[in-house]
N, C-alpha and C positions, 0 to 999 in steps of 0.2 A: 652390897652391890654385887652381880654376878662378874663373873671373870669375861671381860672385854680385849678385843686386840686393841694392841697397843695404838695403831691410830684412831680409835674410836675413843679410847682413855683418854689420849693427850687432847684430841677435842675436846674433850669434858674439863679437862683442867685448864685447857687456853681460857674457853669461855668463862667456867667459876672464878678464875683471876679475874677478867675482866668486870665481871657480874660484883665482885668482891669489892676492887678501886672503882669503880661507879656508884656502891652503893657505901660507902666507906672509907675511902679516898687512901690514894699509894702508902701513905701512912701505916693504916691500920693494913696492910696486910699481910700477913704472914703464913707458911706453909700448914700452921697448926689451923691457922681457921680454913683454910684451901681443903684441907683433910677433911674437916670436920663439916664441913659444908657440900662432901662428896660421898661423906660416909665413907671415907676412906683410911689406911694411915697413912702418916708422913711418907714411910719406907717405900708404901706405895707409889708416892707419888714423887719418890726419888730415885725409883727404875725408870721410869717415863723420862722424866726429865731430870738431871743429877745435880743442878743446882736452878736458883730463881732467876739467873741472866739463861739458861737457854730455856727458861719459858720465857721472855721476854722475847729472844731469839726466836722463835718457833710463832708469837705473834705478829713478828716484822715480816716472818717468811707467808705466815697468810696475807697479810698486807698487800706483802712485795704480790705476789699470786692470785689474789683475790681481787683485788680493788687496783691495782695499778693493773694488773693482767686485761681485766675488764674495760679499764679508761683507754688501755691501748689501744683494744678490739670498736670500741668507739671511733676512735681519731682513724683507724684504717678501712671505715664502710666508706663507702660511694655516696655519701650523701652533700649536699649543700654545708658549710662552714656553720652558719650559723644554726641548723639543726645538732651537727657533731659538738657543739658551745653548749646547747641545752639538756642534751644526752649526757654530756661528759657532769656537767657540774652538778645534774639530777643524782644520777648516779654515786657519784661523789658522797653529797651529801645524805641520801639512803643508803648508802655502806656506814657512815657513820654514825646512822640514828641504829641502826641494825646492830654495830659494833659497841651500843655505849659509850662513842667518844672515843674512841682509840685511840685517837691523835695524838691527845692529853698527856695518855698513859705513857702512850712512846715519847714524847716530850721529856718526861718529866723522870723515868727511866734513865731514859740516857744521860739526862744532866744531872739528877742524882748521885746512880754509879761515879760518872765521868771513866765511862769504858770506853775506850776510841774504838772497839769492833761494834759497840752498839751505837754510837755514833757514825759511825763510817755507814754503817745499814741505813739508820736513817736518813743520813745523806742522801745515799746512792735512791732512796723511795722517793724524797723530794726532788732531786734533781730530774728525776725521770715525769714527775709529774707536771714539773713547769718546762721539760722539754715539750713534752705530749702538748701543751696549752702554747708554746711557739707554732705546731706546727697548725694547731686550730687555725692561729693567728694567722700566720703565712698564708694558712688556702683561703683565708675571707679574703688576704687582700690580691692571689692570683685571681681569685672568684671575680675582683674589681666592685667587692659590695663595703669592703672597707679601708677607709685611709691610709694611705700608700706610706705617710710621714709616720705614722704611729709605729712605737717599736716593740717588736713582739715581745723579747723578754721583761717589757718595762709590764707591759700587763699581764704576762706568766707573774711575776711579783706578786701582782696586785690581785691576782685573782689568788694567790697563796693564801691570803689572810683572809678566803671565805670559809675555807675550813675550819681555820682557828675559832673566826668567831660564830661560825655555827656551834663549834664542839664549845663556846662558851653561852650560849645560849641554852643550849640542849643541858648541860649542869644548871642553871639557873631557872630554867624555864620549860621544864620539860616535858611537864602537863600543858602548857597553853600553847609550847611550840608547832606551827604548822608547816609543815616539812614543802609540803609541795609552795604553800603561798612564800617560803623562804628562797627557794629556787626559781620561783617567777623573777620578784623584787630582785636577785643579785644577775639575776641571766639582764633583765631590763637594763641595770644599771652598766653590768659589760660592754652591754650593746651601745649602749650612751655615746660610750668611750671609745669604741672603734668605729660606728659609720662616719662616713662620710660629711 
C-alpha cells in the first residue's frame, strides 16, 4: 500500500474494523487480521492508532460527528415536526446500513472492555440522540399536530430500540432487508403513537 496521511489511514483502519466485526463478529478480530486485511503491518497500524480502545474511540468520534452531527442538523431545519421524525429516523437508519451496524459494535465494545471512558462516550451519543428525539417531540406538540398528554422522553425511549433492532435485522437479514420500506413501517408506527 502506498504511504497515506494519517487521516486517510485511520479511515482505512476504522472502516477494515468495522468491515472485519460485520463479517466475523467482535470475537474474531484481532490487529493481525486488521493488518493483514490492509496489507499492512501491525506496527503500522499501531502508529495510527496505539492500542484497540482508541480505534474503538475514534469510531465513537465518527459517530459522535457523523450521524449524531447530521441528526442534529435535521432536528434544527424549518421544517414541519413530522417531516424532521422522517428525516431523522431515515437517516438514522442509512448511517447504519452504510456503517455495518455500528451500534452493535459500540455496544458490545463497551460492555466487553467494561471501560467506563468508552462507556461514558457511549452514553453521552445516546443521550444526545434521545434528547434530539424530545425536541422532535415537543415541536409536533407546539405544532398542536400531536397529543399534548404524550411524553416525549417516554417515546425518545421507544424510538431507541429502532436502531437496535434495525442493527439486528441488518445481521440476520441483510440480503432481504429493505432499508427504506423499514423506515416507512417504524416512522408509521411513531406516528400511531403521537397523533392526536
Amino acid at each position: 500500500m502506498i504511504r497515506e496521511t494519517t487521516e486517510i489511514r485511520q479511515n482505512q483502519i476504522k472502516k477494515a474494523v468495522l468491515a472485519i466485526i460485520a463479517d466475523e463478529g467482535l470475537h474474531n478480530f484481532s490487529t493481525r487480521k486488521l493488518a493483514k486485511k490492509l496489507g499492512l503491518s501491525e506496527g503500522t497500524i499501531f502508529r495510527h492508532f496505539p492500542t484497540k480502545k482508541d480505534i474503538i474511540k475514534g469510531i465513537m468520534e465518527d459517530v459522535s460527528n457523523d450521524l449524531v452531527g447530521s441528526l442534529r442538523n435535521i432536528v434544527l431545519e424549518a421544517i414541519p415536526a413530522e417531516e424532521k421524525l422522517f428525516k431523522y429516523l431515515c437517516r438514522n437508519v442509512k448511517y447504519l446500513k452504510e456503517n455495518m451496524g455500528i451500534t452493535i459494535l459500540l455496544f458490545s465494545e463497551a460492555a466487553h472492555l467494561g471501560d467506563k471512558e468508552l462507556k461514558d462516550k457511549l452514553n453521552q451519543i445516546l443521550t444526545e440522540q434521545k434528547q434530539l428525539i424530545v425536541k422532535i417531540v415537543k415541536d409536533g406538540i407546539s405544532e398542536d399536530i400531536w397529543d399534548k398528554t404524550i411524553k416525549a422522553e417516554d417515546i425518545a425511549v421507544i424510538y431507541m430500540g429502532i436502531p437496535i433492532t434495525f442493527n439486528i435485522e441488518l445481521v440476520l437479514n441483510i440480503n432481504s432487508l429493505n432499508m427504506d420500506n423499514f423506515c416507512k413501517r417504524m416512522y408509521s408506527l411513531i406516528l400511531r403513537s403521537l397523533r392526536k
